[in-house]
C-alpha positions, 0 to 999 in steps of 0.5 A: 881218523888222524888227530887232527880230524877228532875234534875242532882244533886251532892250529896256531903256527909260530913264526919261531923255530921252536914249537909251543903247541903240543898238537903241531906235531899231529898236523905235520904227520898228516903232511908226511904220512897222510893215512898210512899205518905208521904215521898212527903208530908212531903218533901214539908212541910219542904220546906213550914216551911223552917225547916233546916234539920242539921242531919240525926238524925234531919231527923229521929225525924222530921218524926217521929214527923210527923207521931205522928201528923198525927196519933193525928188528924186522927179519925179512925185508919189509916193503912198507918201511921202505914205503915209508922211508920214501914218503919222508925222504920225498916231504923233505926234498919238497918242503926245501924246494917250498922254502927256497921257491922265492929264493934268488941265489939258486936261479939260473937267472936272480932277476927272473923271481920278482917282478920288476920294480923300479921302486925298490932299492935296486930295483929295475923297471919292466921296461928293461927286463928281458922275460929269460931265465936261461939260455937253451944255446940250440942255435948258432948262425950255421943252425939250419932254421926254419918258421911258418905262423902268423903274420908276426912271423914275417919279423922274426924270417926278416930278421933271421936273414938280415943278422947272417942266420942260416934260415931255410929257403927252399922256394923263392916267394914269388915266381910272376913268370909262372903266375905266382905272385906275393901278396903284400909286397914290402918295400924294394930293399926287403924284397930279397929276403924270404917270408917263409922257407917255402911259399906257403903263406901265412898259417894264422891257427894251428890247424893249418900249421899242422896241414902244412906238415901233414900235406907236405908228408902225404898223410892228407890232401886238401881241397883244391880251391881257388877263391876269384878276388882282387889283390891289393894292386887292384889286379883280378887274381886266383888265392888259396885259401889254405896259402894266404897271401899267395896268388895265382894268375889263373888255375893253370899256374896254381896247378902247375905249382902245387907238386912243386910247391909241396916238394919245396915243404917237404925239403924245408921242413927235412932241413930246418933243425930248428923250427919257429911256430908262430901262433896267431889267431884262435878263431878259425874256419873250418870247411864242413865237408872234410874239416880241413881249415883255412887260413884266415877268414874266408875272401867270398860268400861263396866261401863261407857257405862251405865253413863253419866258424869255430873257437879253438879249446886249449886241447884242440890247439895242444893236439893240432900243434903236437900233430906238427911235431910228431909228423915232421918228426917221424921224418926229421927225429931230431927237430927242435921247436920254437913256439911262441905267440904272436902279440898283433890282437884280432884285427876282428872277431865273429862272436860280434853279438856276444863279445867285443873284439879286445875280450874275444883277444883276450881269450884268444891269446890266453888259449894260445899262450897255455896251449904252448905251456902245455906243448912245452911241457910234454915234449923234448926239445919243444921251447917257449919265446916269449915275444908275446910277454915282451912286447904286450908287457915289456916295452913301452909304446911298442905299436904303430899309429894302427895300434895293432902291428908292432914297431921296428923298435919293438921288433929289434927287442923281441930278436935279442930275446930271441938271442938271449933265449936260445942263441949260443954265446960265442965268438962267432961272427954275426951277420951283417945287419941290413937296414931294418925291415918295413914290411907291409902289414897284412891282414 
C-alpha cells in the first residue's frame, strides 16, 4: 500500500512553486507510477537519502535520474525500466497538455477556448461567433458534393446550387409526364434547383439514410408500399413511405421509376466525394415485418398497423450512420462525410403520455448530436457542421413566425460556417448568388 493510503492524510497543495509539505512527493508518485515496483523503491530512497523534494519538477528529474541509474547498472536490458521510463515520459506529455488545456496561444483558433462574453474587455457576444476551430479545406466549387437528411437539408442543396458549388444531381425532382410528381413545391424561382442529388425524399432518421445506400448497392430490397393520400394541392395521389414528399400518379408510374430511381442513387452516391447527412428526428417507425423504417410517421391507419414506433439509443444511431459510410465506401473508398444535425424541433412526439413535446426534442437532439460525436471520432475523413450549435445558440431570433423553420438570415449564416468549416480558401471565383430561397416548409 502507497503511502498515501496508510493513514487519513491532508494533502494541502500550494499554489507556489516550491513545495512545503514533506508528504507531496508521495501523492504525485501515485500519479506517475501508480503501483508499479519502482515507484515503492524509489519512494524509500528518498526517505533512506533524506532528499528534500522542492517541486514537482524536482520530482520528475529525480526519477528520471533513477531510472538512468538503473538502467547503467543492469547487464542485460531490463523491460521494465523501459516501462518505467515510458510511464514518466507519458505523465509529463500530460500534465503540460493539463497545463496548457485553457491556454489560447497554441489553438489553431484563440476564440474558440472561452465562451463568448461580451462583457469582458475585448470580449465579443455570441452572436458573433462562428463555433469553427479550423478549416478542414476538403471542398472547392469543383468538389462533386452531395446531401440527403432531414428537411433542413433542403437549405444547404439550395444554397450549394445557388453559390456556383458543383452539387450532385443525377435525377431531376420531378418527372409530372411519368407521373412523378414533388411534394411541396417551392416557389417558381427555386424550381430550377434540386432537393436532393436524386429523388429520394426527405431521410428524417439514420435508419433511412443508411437504407438509402444499402438499397442503392443491393445489400436490401424494401417493401414495395404505396400509402392512398391527398398531397398538399388537394390532388388524389400514391406516396412512398420510404421516399417522403415524393408522389406517384398511380403504381404504374411508381413501378416504372423504381429501378430507374435506384440507379440515379447508386450514380450519386459513386459521384459525390463529399457528402452531407443531415440527422433530424430520433423518433421513428419501423415496420414489424422486416424492420425496415419510414420516413417520417405513417400517412394512414392502414399503415401504422404494419409499425412499431421506436426511440433510437445513441449506438443504434452510431450503427445505422457507420452502416451508410461503410456501404458507399466499399464502392466509393475515398468519400468524405459531413454530418451535422438539423436545428427545426419536433413538429410532434408520440411519447405524448409521458413527455412534452420540447423535452422529447431535447433528448432527441441530444442523441443525435453525440451519435455525430461519436461518428466523428471513429472514422477517417468523417467531420462535424455544427449548424445546430449555430442557429440554437448563436443567432439571435433565427425562426420564423412558426417558430420552429429557420429564417433566410439564419440560413445564410449557417452556410458561411459551412464556408468556413470546410471550404478552402482560395481565389477562386464563387458562384453567382441568386436571390435566396423560399422553399416551402414541409413536415
Amino acid at each position: 500500500m502507497s503511502s498515501s493510503q496508510s493513514g487519513n492524510i491532508t494533502w494541502v497543495l500550494e499554489n507556489e512553486r516550491q513545495w512545503r509539505a514533506p508528504r507531496l512527493p508521495s501523492l504525485f508518485l501515485d500519479a506517475i507510477f501508480r503501483e508499479s515496483p519502482f515507484r515503492a523503491s524509489f519512494e524509500q530512497e528518498l526517505t533512506d537519502s533524506r532528499t528534500e523534494v522542492t517541486s514537482l519538477e524536482h520530482l520528475i528529474v529525480l526519477a528520471r535520474e533513477a531510472l538512468e541509474l538503473r538502467a547503467k547498472r543492469t547487464k542485460s536490458p531490463d523491460v521494465s525500466i523501459a516501462e518505467h521510463m515510458l510511464e514518466l515520459a507519458n505523465y509529463v506529455e500530460s500534465m503540460h497538455d493539463a497545463l496548457a488545456a485553457y491556454e489560447t496561444d497554441d489553438k489553431p483558433n484563440p476564440t474558440a477556448v472561452w465562451y463568448p462574453n461580451p462583457t469582458r474587455p475585448g470580449g465579443t457576444s455570441v452572436y458573433d461567433t462562428l463555433p469553427i476551430v479550423t478549416n478542414h479545406g476538403i471542398v472547392t466549387r469543383s468538389t462533386p458534393i452531395g446531401s440527403a437528411g432531414s428537411c433542413f437539408a433542403f437549405e444547404i442543396s439550395t444554397y450549394l446550387q445557388q453559390h456556383g458549388f458543383n452539387y450532385v444531381v443525377t435525377e431531376s425532382g420531378e418527372d409530372v409526364e411519368h407521373g412523378v410528381i414533388q411534394g411541396c413545391p417551392g416557389p417558381p424561382e427555386t424550381s430550377k434547383y434540386a432537393r436532393f442529388c436524386a429523388n429520394w425524399g426527405i431521410l428524417f432518421n439514420t435508419p433511412t439514410i443508411a437504407q438509402l445506400a444499402e438499397k442503392a448497392f443491393g445489400e436490401r430490397e424494401l417493401p414495395r408500399l404505396l400509402v392512398h393520400a391527398v398531397n398538399e394541392q388537394g390532388n388524389l395521389l400514391y406516396s412512398d413511405p420510404f421516399r417522403e414528399n415524393v408522389w406517384f400518379s398511380s403504381p404504374e408510374a411508381y413501378e416504372a421509376n423504381y429501378e430507374q430511381h435506384r440507379e440515379a442513387t447508386r450514380k450519386a452516391l459513386l459521384a459525390a466525394e463529399v457528402f452531407i447527412v443531415t440527422m433530424g428526428l430520433n423518433e421513428c417507425w419501423q415496420f414489424i415485418g422486416d424492420g425496415s423504417f419510414i420516413s417520417l410517421s405513417p400517412r394512414s391507419s392502414e399503415l401504422t398497423a404494419l409499425l412499431r414506433h421506436r426511440v433510437l439509443t445513441v449506438e443504434e444511431n452510431v450503427a445505422y450512420l457507420q452502416r451508410f459510410i461503410d456501404v458507399v465506401r466499399a464502392h466509393n473508398r475515398n468519400l468524405k462525410v459531413i454530418i451535422s444535425v438539423s436545428p427545426v424541433p419536433l413538429r410532434a412526439t408520440a411519447l405524448g403520455a409521458t413527455r412534452h413535446v420540447m423535452t422529447a426534442n431535447g433528448h432527441s437532439k441530444a442523441v443525435l448530436r453525440v451519435a455525430a460525436e461519436e461518428l466523428v471520432t471513429r472514422n477517417p475523413e468523417v467531420y462535424y457542421l455544427p449548424s445546430y450549435e449555430l442557429v440554437t445558440t448563436g443567432i439571435d431570433k433565427p425562426w420564423d413566425p412558426d417558430e420552429r423553420h429557420v429564417k433566410r438570415s439564419a440560413v445564410q449564416r449557417v452556410m458561411s460556417l459551412f464556408e468556413a468549416c470546410f471550404v478552402q480558401p482560395t481565389s477562386e471565383p464563387a458562384g453567382r448568388p441568386g436571390t435566396p430561397a423560399q422553399v416551402k416548409r414541409c413536415d
